[in-house]
C-alpha positions as CSV (number, residue, x, y, z in Angstrom):
1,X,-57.4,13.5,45.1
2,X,-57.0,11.2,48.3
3,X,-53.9,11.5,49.1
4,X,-53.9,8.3,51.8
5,X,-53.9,5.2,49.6
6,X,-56.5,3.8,49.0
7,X,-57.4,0.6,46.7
8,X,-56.3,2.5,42.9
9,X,-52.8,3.8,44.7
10,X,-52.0,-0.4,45.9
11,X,-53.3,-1.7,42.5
12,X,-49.8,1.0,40.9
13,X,-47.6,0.2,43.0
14,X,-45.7,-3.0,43.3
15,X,-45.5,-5.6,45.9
16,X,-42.5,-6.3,48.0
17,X,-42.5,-9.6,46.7
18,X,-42.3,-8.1,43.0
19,X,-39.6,-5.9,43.4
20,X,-36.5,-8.6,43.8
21,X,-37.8,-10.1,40.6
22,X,-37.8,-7.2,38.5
23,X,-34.6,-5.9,40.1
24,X,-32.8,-9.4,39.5
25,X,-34.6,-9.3,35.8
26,X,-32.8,-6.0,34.7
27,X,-29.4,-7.4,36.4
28,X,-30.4,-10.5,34.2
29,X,-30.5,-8.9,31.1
30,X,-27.5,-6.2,31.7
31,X,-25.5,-9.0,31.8
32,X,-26.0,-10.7,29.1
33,X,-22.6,-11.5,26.9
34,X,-22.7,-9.7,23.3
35,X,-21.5,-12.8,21.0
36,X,-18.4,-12.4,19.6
37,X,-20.2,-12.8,16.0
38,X,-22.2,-9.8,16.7
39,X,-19.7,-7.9,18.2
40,X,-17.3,-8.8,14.8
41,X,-19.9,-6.8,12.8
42,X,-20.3,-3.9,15.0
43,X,-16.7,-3.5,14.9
44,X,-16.2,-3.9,11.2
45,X,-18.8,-0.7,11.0
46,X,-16.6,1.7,12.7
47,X,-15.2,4.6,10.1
48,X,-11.4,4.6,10.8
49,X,-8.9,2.0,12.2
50,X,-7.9,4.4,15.0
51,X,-11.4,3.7,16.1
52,X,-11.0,0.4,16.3
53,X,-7.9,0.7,18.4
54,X,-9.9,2.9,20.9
55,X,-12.8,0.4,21.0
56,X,-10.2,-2.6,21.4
57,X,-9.0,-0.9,24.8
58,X,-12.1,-0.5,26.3
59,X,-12.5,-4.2,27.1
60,X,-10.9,-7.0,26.7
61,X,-13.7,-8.9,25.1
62,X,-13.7,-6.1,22.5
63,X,-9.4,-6.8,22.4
64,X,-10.3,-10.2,21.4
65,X,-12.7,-10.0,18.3
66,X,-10.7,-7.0,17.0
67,X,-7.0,-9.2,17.4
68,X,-8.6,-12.1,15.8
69,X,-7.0,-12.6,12.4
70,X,-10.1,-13.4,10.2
71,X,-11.6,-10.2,11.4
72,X,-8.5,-8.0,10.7
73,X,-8.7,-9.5,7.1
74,X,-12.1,-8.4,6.8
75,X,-11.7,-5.4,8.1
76,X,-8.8,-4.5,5.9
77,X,-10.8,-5.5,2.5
78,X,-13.6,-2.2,3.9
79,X,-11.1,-0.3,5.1
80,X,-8.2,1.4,3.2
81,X,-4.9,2.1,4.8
82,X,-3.9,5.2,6.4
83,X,-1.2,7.5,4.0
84,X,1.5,8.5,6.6
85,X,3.6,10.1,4.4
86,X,6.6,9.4,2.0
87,X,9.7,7.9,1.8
88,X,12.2,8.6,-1.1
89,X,14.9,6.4,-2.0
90,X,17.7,7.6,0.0
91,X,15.7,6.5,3.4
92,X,14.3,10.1,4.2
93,X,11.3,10.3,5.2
94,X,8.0,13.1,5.1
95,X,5.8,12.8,7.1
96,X,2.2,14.2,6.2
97,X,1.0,17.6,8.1
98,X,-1.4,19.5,9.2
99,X,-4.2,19.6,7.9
100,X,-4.2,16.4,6.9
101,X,-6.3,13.7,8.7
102,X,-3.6,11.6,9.6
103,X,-0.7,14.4,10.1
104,X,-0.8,13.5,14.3
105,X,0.1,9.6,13.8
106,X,2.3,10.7,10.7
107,X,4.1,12.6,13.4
108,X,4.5,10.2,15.9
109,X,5.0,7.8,13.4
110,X,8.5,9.4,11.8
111,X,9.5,10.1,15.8
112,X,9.5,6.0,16.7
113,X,10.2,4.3,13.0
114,X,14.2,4.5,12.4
115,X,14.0,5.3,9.1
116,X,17.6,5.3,8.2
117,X,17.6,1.9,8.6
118,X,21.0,1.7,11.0
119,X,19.7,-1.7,12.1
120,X,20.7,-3.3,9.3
121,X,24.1,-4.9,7.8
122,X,26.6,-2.3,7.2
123,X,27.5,-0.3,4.8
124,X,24.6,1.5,5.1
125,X,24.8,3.9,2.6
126,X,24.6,1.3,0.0
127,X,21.1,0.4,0.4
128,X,18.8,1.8,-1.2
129,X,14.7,2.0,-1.1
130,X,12.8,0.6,-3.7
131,X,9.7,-0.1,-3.0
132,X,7.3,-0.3,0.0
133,X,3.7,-2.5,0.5
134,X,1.6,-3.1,3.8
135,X,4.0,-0.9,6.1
136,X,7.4,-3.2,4.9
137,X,10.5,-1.7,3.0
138,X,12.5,-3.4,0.4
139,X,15.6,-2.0,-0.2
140,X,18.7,-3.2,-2.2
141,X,22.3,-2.9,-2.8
142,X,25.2,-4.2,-5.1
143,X,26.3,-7.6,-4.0
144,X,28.6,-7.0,-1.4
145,X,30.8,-10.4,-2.6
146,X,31.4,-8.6,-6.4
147,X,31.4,-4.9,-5.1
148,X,33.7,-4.2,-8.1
149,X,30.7,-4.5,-10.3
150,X,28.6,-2.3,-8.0
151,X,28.1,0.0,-11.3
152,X,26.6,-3.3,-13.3
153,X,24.1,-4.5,-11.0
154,X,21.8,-6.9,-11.8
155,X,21.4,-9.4,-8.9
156,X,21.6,-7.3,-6.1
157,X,21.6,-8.2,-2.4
158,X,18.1,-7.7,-1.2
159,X,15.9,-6.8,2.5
160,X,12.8,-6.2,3.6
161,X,12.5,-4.2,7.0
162,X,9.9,-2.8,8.8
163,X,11.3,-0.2,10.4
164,X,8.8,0.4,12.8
165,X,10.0,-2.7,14.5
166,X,13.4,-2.7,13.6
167,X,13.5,-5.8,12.5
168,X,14.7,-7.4,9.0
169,X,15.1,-10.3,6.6
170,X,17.6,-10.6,4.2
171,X,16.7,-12.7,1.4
172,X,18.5,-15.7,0.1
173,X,20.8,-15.2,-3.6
174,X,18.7,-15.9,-6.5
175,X,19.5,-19.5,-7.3
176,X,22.1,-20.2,-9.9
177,X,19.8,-22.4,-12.3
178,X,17.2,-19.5,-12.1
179,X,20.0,-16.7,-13.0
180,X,21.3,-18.9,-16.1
181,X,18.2,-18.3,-17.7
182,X,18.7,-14.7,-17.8
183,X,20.0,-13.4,-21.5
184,X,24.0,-11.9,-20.6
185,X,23.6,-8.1,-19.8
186,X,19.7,-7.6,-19.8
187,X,18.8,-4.2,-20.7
188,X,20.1,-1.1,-18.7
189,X,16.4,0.6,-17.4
190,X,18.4,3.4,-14.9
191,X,21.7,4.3,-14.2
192,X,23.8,1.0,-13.1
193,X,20.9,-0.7,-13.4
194,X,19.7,-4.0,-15.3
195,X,16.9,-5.1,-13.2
196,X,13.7,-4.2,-11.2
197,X,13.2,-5.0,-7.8
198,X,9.7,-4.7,-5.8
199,X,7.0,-6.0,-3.2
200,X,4.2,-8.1,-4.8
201,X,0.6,-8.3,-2.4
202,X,0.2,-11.5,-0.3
203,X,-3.1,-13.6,-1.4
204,X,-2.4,-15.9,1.5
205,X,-5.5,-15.3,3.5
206,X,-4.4,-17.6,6.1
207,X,-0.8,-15.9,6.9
208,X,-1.1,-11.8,6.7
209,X,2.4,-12.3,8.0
210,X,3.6,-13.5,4.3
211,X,4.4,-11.4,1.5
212,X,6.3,-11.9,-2.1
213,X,9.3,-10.3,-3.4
214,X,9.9,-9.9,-7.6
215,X,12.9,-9.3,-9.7
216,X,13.1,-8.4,-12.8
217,X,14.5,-7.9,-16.1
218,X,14.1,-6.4,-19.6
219,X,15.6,-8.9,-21.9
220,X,16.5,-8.6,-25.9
221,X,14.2,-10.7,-26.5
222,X,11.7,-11.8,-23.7
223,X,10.7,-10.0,-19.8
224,X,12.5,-12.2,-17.3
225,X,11.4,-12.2,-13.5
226,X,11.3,-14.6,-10.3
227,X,9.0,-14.7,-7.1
228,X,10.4,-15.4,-3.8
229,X,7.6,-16.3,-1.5
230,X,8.4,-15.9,2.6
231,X,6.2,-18.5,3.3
232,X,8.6,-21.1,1.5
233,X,11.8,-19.2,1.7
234,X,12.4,-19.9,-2.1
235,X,12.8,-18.1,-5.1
236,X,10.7,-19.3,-8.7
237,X,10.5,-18.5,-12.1
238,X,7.7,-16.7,-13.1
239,X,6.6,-18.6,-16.8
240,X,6.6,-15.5,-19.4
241,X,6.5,-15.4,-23.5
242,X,9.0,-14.3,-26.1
243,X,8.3,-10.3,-27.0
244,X,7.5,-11.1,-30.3
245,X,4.5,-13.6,-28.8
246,X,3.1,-11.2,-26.3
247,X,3.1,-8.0,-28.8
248,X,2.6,-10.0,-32.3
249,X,5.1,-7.4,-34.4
250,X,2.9,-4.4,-33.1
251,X,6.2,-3.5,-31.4
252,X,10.1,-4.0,-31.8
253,X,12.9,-4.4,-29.4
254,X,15.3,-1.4,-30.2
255,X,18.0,-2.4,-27.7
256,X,16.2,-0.7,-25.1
257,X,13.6,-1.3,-22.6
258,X,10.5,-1.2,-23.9
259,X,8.1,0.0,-20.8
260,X,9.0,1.5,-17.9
261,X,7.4,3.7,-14.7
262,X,5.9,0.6,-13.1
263,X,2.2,1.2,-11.4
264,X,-0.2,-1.4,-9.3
265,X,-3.7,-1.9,-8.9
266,X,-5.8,-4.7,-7.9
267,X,-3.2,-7.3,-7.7
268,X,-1.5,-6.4,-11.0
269,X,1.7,-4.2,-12.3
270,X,1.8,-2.5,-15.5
271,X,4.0,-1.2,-17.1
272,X,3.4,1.4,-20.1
273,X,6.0,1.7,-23.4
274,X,7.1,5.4,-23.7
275,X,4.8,6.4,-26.3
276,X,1.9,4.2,-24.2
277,X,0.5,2.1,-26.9
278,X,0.6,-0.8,-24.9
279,X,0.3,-2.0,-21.4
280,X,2.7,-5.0,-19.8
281,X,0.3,-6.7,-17.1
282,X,1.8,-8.7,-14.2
283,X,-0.8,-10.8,-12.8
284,X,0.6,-11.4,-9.4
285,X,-2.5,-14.2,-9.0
286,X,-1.7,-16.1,-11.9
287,X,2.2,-14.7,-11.9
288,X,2.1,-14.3,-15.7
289,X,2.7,-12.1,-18.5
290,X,0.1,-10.4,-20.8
291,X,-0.5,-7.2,-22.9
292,X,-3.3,-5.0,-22.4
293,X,-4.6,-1.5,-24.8
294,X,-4.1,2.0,-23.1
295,X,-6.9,4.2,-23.8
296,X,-7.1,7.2,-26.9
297,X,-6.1,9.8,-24.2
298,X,-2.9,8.3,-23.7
299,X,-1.6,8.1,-27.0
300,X,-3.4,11.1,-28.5
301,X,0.1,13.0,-28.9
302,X,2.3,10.5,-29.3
303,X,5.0,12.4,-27.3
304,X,7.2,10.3,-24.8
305,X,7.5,11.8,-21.3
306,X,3.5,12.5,-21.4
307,X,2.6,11.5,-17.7
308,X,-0.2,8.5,-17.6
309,X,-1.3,7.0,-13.5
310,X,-3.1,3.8,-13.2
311,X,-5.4,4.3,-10.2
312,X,-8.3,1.7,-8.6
313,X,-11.5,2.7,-9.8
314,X,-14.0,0.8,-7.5
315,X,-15.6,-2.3,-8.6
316,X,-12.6,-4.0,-9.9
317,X,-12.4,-1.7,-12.5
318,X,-9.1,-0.2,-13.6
319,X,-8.8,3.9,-13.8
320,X,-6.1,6.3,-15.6
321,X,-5.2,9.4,-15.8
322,X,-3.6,11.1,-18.2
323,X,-1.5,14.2,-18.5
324,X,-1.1,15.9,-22.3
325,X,1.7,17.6,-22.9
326,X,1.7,21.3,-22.0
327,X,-1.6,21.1,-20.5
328,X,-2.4,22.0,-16.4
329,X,-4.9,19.5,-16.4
330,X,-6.2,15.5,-15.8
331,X,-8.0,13.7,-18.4
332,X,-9.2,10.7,-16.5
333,X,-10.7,7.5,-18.0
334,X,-11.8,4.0,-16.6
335,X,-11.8,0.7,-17.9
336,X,-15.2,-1.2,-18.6
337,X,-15.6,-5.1,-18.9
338,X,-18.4,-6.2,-21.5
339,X,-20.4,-8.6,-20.8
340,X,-18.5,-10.9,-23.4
341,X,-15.4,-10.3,-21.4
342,X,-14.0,-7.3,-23.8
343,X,-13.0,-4.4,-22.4
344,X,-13.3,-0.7,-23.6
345,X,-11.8,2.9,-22.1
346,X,-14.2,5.2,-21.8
347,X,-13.6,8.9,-20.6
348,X,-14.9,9.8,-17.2
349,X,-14.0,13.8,-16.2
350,X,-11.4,15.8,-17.0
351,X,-10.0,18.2,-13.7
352,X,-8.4,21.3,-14.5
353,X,-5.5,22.6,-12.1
354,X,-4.3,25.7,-11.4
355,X,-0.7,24.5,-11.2
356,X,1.9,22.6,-12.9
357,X,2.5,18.9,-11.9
358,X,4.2,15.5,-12.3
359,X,2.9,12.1,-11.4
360,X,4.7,10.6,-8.1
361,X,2.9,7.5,-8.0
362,X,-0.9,6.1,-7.1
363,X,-2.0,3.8,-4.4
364,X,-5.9,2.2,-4.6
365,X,-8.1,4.9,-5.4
366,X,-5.9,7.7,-4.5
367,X,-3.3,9.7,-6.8
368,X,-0.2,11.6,-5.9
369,X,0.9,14.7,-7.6
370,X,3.7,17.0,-6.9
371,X,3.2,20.6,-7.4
372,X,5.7,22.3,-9.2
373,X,5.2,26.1,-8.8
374,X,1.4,27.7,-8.2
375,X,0.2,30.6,-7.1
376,X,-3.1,29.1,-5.0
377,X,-0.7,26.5,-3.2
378,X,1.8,25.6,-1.6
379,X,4.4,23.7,-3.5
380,X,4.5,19.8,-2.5
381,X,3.1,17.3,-2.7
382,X,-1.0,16.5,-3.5
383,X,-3.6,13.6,-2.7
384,X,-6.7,13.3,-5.0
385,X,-9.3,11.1,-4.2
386,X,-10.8,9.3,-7.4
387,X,-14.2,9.2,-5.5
388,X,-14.4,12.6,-4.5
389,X,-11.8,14.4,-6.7
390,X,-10.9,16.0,-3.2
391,X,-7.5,17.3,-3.4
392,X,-5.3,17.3,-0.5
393,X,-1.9,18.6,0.4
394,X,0.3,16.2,2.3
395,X,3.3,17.7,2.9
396,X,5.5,20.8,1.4
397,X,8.9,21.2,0.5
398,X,10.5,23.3,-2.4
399,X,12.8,20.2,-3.9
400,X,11.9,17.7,-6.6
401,X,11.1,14.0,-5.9
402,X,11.8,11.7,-8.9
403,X,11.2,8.5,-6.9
404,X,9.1,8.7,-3.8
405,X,7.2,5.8,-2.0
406,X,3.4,5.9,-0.2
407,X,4.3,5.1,2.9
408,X,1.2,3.5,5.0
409,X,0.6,1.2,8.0
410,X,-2.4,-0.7,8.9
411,X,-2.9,-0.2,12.6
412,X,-5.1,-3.6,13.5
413,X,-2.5,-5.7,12.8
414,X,-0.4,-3.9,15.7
415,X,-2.7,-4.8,18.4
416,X,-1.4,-8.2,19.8
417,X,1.4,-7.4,22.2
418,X,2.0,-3.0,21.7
419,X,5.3,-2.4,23.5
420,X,7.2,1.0,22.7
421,X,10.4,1.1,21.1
422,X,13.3,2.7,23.1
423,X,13.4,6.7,22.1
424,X,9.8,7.4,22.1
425,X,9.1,10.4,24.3
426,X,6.2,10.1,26.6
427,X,4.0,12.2,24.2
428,X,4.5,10.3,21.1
429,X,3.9,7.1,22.9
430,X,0.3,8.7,24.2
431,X,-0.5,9.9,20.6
432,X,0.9,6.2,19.1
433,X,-1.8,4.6,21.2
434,X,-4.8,6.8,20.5
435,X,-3.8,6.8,16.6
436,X,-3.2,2.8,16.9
437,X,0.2,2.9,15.9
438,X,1.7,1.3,18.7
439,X,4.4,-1.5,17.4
440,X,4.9,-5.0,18.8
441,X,8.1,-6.5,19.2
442,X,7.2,-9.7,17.4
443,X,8.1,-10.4,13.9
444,X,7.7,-13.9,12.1
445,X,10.9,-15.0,10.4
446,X,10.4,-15.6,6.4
447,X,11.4,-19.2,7.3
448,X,9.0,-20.2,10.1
C-alpha cells in the first residue's frame, strides 16, 4: 500500500547498471542472421510460387536462397506448375479466367508473351505448334530448302521459343547418317505428316536451363526416333526393337500406324493402339522402347475412337481414365506395382458428368476435358484434379479444339534479373510482379 518505495519496490525494479545490458541483449538477439539453411526450408513451405515471389522481394537475403538453383529444383519437385491457359496449334492463345486461381497472371501473362511468334524466321505462317514443356514452345515447319515437298514432311525444320522472352533456338538438321536409317516413306500419322515431333523433360539436375527435343517415326516394321540434347547441341539415335520383338505377334503392322494420341507422365510417353490393347512406353531416362498392358476398362468395347487419358497418380504410380462409348462418364483406374515387380490395373472411381466430353490432353495429376454442350455449364474447357476430383472451368468458347497445349510457367526460375518486355502497360507489369511472372532478358544458347 506504500506508495513511496520502499525496500520490496527496489528489489522489482532494475538497476541503472542493468538496463544497458538487457537493452543491448534484446538488440543482440534481434539481430541475429537466419542461416540460409533454415531460411531454404521455411521457404520451400510456402503454398504457391507467387508466394515465394512476394517473400523474395522483401529482402535481399530472402532474394538470395529463393534464386539459388538447388532450391528452385527442390521447390519445383513440391510444387506443381501454375496452368495459365492453352495454346492450340495455330499460335492462339486462351488464357484461363475468372474464377480460376490463376486467371490474374493468365491475364497478364497473354498481354506480355507474343504468342504469334513474329520473332521468329519468316514465313510465319508455316510454323506450327506442337508441343510445349516447362514454359518453352516447339514448333515446326516444312524444310524451307525442299518447300516443294511441304505436303510430305518428314524432317521438318524445328524451334523452340519461349515467347515470354522472345527469344529462340533453331535446331540443327537431323544428321544424314541418322536419317538413312529411317525406312523410305514412314507411315503417314496426320495429314502431310510422317513423323512426330515433341519436348522430352530435362533430368539434368545441374542445368534446369537444358531440355531434349524427339522425332519420330512409325515405320513398317520398327518405331524410329532421335534425341537432340541442348546441352550438347547434337542429335542421337534412340536404340529401339523390331515390332515383331516388342509385341511378339500379339499385333500386326497393317500399313498403318499402330498407336497414336501420345500422353506423358512421370518421365515417360505412351502411346495407345486404336483399339488400346497395348501401350508403347518411351522411357525418356533410359531413351528406350517397351510395351506395357492397358487395363480391362479400356478395351472392354473394343471400339476405336473410345477416349483413354494417362494422368499422374501420386507415388509414382501411373492413372487412366477411360471414356466408353456413349457413356457421360469417367471410369478411372491406377496402376499398382507388386512387390515382385508385376504390375496390375485396378479400378479406382468412376465420376459421372452431366455433359458430353472429349479428352484434350493431361498434365501431372490434372486432366483436361472439353465440354461439348451441357445444360449446368458453360461450354469449354474443364480441369479435374485426380486428388480431389475438383472440376474446374478454365476458359469458355463455343468452337472445338482437336489439338490444344497446357500451357504453364514456373515463376522461380524468373527471379534472377526481372526486366519488362516493351508493350506491357503499367498494370500488367504491377500484376506480373505480384503473380511472379516477371521475365528476364537472359536466355542460355543450346550451345553454351
Amino acid at each position: 500500500m506504500d506508495s513511496g518505495g520502499g525496500p520490496a519496490d527496489e528489489a522489482h525494479t532494475p538497476s541503472s547498471a542493468t538496463r544497458p545490458i538487457l537493452r543491448h541483449g534484446r538488440h543482440e538477439m534481434a539481430s541475429l542472421p537466419i542461416p540460409d539453411e533454415l531460411m531454404a526450408e521455411v521457404l520451400l513451405r510456402l503454398p504457391a510460387a507467387a508466394d515465394l515471389v512476394r517473400a523474395s522481394a522483401a529482402c535481399v537475403s530472402f532474394r538470395r536462397v529463393a534464386a539459388d538453383r538447388s532450391f528452385l529444383r527442390r521447390y519445383r519437385k513440391l510444387h506443381a506448375q501454375p496452368l495459365l491457359g492453352f495454346l492450340n496449334q495455330h499460335k492462339v492463345f486462351y488464357p484461363a479466367i475468372a474464377p480460376h486461381p490463376s486467371a490474374s497472371a493468365a491475364s497478364a501473362v497473354a498481354l506480355a508473351a507474343d504468342f504469334s511468334f513474329s520473332f521468329l524466321p519468316a514465313p510465319l505462317d508455316d510454323w506450327i505448334v506442337r508441343d510445349i514443356r516447362d514454359g518453352r514452345v516447339l514448333l515446326d515447319r516444312p524444310p524451307q530448302h525442299d518447300i516443294d515437298n511441304r505436303y510430305s514432311v518428314v524432317f521438318p525444320e524445328l524451334v523452340v521459343c519461349d515467347p515470354l522472352r522472345r527469344r529462340y533456338i533453331l535446331l540443327p538438321p537431323i544428321p544424314d547418317n541418322l536419317t538413312a536409317t529411317v525406312e523410305d516413306h514412314p507411315l503417314w500419322l496426320t495429314r502431310h505428316r510422317y513423323c512426330e515431333t515433341f519436348l522430352a523433360p530435362s533430368h539434368d539436375d545441374e542445368d534446369e536451363m537444358s531440355f531434349s527435343v524427339i522425332w519420330m517415326a512409325q515405320c513398317r516394321t520398327k518405331p524410329v526416333a532421335f534425341v537432340f540434347f541442348s546441352s550438347t547441341g547434337q542429335w542421337q539415335a534412340i536404340p529401339s526393337k523390331s515390332w515383331s520383338d516388342l509385341l511378339a505377334g500379339s499385333l500386326s503392322s497393317t500399313g498403318n500406324p499402330l498407336f497414336s494420341r501420345r500422353q506423358y507422365a512421370y518421365g515417360s510417353f505412351y502411346w495407345v493402339t486404336d483399339f488400346r490393347e497395348k501401350l508403347l512406353v518411351l522411357d525418356t531416362q533410359r531413351m528406350d522402347f517397351s510395351i506395357a498392358e492397358t487395363p480391362s476398362e479400356a478395351t472392354a468395347l473394343a471400339l476405336p475412337g473410345v477416349a483413354t487419358a494417362i494422368v499422374e497418380a501420386g507415388e509414382g504410380r501411373l492413372g487412366m481414365f477411360v471414356r466408353q462409348c456413349y457413356e457421360n462418364c469417367l471410369n478411372y483406374t491406377i496402376r499398382r506395382i507388386s512387390c515382385d515387380g508385376s504390375s496390375q490395373w485396378k479400378s479406382e472411381k468412376t465420376i459421372p458428368l452431366d455433359f458430353d466430353y472429349f479428352f484434350i490432353g493431361s498434365a501431372g495429376r490434372h486432366l483436361f476435358l472439353y465440354e461439348l454442350s451441357g445444360p449446368s455449364l458453360d461450354a469449354g474447357c474443364f480441369s479435374l484434379d485426380i486428388k480431389t476430383f475438383h472440376l474446374e472451368r478454365v476458359f469458355v468458347s463455343s468452337s472445338r479444339f482437336p489439338n490444344l497445349y497446357a500451357y504453364s510457367i514456373f515463376p522461380p526460375s524468373l527471379l534472377l534479373t526481372p526486366t519488362v518486355p516493351s508493350g506491357v502497360e503499367e498494370g500488367a507489369e504491377k500484376e506480373m510482379l505480384e503473380q511472379g511472372y516477371m521475365p528476364h532478358a537472359q536466355v542460355r544458347s543450346c550451345h553454351g
